[in-house]
MIKEKE-768270 format. One record per residue (C-alpha): x, y, z; residue in one letter. Coordinates in steps of 0.1 Angstrom, whole numbers, padded with zeros to 4 digits, always signed. Example, Ala and Ser with C-alpha at 12.3 -4.5 7.8 and 13.67 -1.06 7.14 Angstrom:
2
+0123-0045+0078a
+0137-0011+0071s
***
This chain:
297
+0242-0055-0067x
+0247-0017-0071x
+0275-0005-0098x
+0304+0021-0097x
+0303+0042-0127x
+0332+0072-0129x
+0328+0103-0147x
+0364+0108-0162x
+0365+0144-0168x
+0349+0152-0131x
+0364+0126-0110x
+0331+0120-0097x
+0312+0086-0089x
+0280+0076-0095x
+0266+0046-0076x
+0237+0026-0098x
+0213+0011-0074x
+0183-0004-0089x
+0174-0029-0060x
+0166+0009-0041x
+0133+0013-0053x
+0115-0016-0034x
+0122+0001-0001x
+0092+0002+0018x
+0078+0038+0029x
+0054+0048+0056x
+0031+0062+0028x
+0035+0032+0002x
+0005+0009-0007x
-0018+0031+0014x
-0051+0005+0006x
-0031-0017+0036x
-0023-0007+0063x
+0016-0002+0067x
+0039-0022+0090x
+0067-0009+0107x
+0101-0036+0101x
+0114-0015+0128x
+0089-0019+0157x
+0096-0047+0184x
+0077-0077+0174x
+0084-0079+0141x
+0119-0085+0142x
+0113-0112+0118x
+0104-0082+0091x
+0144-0076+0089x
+0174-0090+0080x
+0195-0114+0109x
+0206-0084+0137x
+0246-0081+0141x
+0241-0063+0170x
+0220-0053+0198x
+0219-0034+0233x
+0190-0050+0255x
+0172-0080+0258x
+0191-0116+0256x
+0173-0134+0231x
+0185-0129+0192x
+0163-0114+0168x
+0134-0109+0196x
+0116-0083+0218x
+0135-0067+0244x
+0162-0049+0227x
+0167-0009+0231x
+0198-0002+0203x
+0194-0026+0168x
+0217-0028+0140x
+0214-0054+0116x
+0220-0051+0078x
+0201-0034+0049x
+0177-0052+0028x
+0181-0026-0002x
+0215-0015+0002x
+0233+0010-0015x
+0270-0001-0014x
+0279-0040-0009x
+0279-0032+0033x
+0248-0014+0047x
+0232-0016+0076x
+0205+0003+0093x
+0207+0015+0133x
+0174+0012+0149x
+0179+0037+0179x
+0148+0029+0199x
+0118+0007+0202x
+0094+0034+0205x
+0082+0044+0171x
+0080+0082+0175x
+0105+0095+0197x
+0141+0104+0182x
+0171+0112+0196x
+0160+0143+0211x
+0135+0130+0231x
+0152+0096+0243x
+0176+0094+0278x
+0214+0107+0274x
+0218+0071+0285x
+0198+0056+0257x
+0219+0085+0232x
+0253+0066+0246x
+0240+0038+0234x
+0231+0048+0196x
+0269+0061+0199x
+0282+0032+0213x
+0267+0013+0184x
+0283+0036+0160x
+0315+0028+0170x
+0310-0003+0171x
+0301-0013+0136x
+0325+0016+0128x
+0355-0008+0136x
+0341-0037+0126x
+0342-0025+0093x
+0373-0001+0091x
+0396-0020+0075x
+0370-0030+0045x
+0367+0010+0032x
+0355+0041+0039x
+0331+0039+0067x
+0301+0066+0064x
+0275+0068+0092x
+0245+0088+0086x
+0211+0097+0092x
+0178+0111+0072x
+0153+0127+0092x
+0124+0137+0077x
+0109+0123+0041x
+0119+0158+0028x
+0153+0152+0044x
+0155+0113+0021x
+0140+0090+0049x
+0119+0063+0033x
+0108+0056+0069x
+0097+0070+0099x
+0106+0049+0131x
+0137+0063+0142x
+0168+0051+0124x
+0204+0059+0106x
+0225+0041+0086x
+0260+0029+0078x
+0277+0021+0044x
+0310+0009+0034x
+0326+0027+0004x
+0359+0018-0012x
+0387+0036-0003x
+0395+0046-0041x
+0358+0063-0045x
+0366+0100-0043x
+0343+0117-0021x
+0331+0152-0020x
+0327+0146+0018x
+0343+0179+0033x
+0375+0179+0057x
+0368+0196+0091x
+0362+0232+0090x
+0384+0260+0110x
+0368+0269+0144x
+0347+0298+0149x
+0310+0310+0157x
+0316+0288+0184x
+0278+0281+0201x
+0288+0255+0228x
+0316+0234+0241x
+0326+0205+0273x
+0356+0191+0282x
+0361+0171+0249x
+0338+0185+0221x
+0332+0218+0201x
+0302+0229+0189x
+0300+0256+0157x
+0287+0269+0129x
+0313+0272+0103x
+0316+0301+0079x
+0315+0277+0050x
+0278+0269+0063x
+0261+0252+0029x
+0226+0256+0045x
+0209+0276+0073x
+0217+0268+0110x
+0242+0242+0097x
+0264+0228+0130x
+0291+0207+0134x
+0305+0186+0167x
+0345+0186+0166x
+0363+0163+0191x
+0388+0189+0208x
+0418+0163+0203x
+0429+0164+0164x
+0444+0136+0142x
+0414+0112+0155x
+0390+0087+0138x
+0357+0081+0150x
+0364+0046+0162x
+0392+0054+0185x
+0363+0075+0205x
+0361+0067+0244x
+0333+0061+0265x
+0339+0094+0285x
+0336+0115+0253x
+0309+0096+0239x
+0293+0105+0276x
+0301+0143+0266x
+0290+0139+0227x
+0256+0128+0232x
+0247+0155+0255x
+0261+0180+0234x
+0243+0162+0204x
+0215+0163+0219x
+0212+0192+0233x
+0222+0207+0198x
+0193+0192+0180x
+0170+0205+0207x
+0180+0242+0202x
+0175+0236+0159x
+0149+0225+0170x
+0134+0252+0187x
+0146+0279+0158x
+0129+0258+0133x
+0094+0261+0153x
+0104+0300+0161x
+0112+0310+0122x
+0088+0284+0104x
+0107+0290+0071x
+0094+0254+0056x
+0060+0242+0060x
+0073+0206+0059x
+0079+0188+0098x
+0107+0195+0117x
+0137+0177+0092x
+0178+0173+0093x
+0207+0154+0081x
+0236+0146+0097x
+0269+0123+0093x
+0300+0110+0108x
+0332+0127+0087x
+0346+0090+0077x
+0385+0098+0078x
+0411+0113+0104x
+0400+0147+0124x
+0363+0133+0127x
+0334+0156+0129x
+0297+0155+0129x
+0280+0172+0105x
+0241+0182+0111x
+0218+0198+0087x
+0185+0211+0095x
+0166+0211+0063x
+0146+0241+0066x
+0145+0250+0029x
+0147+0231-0008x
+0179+0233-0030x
+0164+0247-0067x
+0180+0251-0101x
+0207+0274-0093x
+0223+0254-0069x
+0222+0224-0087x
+0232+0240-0123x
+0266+0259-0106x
+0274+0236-0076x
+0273+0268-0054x
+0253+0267-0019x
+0233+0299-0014x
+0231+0300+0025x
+0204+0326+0037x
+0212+0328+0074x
+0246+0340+0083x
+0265+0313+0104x
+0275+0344+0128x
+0237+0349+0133x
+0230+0315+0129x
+0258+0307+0162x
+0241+0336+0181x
+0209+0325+0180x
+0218+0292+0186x
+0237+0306+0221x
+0207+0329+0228x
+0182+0295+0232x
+0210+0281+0259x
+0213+0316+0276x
+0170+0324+0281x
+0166+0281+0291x
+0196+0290+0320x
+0175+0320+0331x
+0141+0305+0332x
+0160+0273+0350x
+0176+0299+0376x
+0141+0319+0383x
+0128+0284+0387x
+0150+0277+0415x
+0150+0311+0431x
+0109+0307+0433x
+0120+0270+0451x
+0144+0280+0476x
+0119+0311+0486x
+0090+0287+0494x
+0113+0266+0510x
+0122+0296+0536x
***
């Protein structure tokens, strides 16, 4: 069982977690070869699934969206979100409808649990970015509601890089790390679960699309020589966001002997760039249909 331990003069929490250590890892006992709990077929490799999109038997093949809970958890409710069968391609690579889906999930388990604590969704991708493994996955925990969280309230609009009928896309001036975005819900006063299924249509298309343009930057700049890595998470509390971090470089001693965030890529810049990738895919896709329609005549 993991432990709650305050510091008094901060107001800070610290969550002891022993039981975290005997997570498997991609790279761990490298003299076997490593099995993936995650990949269809061994289902049986995981705890008892609570939910599933796909397939009609329990705890078999078939599935497409699996939650089920944590078998080293950090908080006394964790569970893990298995987007996909396939064991490389992530979000940005899967159908918008399949994306729905991993949203649809979220919300899901979101209510489920509301009423039990603070309920935090996130994901680690990347083993630089604190994934243990690689098949593609995020997670949910359950904090109670009289932890104090350093979790920050939704940031004032601007550098706006993209928006649809119900979400906003932007790189706040607060950014805490390079090419930081964040997905508001145009409608204030919201939590997560109260989301419908027309703007979880328009979120995963603008989350998607999103991660496809960080993409892109990160394999422009090459500022890390570690794989393509981000964070992101679902603000737990009214006026909802999502928060995704692209983990291009390494917080060092400064940052973690002040508390202060050095952030070496303006958000302006950071927004235009961001706008620039949309604007040159929208002329290529134009020139491409020109070129069509000519042959065509």
């Amino acid at each position: 069982m993991s432990r709650y331990v305050p510091d008094v003069l901060s107001h800070r929490w610290v969550i002891i977690s022993p039981q975290r250590t005997s997570r498997p890892t991609d790279s761990s006992n490298k003299k076997k070869k490593f099995v993936c709990p995650l990949c269809p077929g061994n289902e049986k490799m995981t705890p008892a699934e609570v939910l599933r999109y796909g397939g009609d038997e329990p705890n078999k093949q078939g599935w497409q969206v699996r939650v089920f809970p944590n078998k080293y958890p950090i908080t006394d409710f964790h569970e893990v979100i298995a987007y996909t069968p396939d064991h490389k391609k992530d979000i940005e690579e899967l159908s918008l409808k399949h994306v729905e889906l991993i949203f649809k999930a979220y919300k899901e388990r979101y209510n489920f649990y509301k009423n039990k604590g603070r309920v935090l969704i996130f994901c680690n991708h990347g083993e630089h970015s604190g994934a243990s493994l690689t098949h593609p996955h995020s997670q949910l925990v359950v904090i109670p509601s009289q932890i104090n969280l350093d979790t920050l309230s939704r940031e004032p609009l601007n550098n706006i890089v993209d928006d649809n009928k119900y979400f906003n896309v932007y790189c706040p001036e607060f950014s805490q790390w390079p090419y930081e975005v964040w997905i508001a819900p145009k409608a204030a006063g919201k939590v997560f679960g109260e989301i419908t299924d027309f703007e979880i249509t328009d979120l995963a298309l603008v989350f998607q699309t999103i991660l496809r343009k960080i993409r892109k930057i990160y394999e422009k700049i090459k500022i890390s020589n570690n794989p393509f890595g981000y964070n992101y998470y679902i603000y737990p509390n009214e006026n909802w966001y999502i928060r995704l971090i692209p983990r291009l470089i390494h917080r060092a001693g400064f940052e973690l002997g002040t508390g202060l965030s050095v952030n070496i890529v303006d958000p302006m810049t950071a927004a235009s760039e961001l706008r620039e990738i949309e604007e040159r895919m929208e002329k290529i896709m134009t020139k491409l249909k020109n070129k069509m329609s000519s042959h065509h005549v």
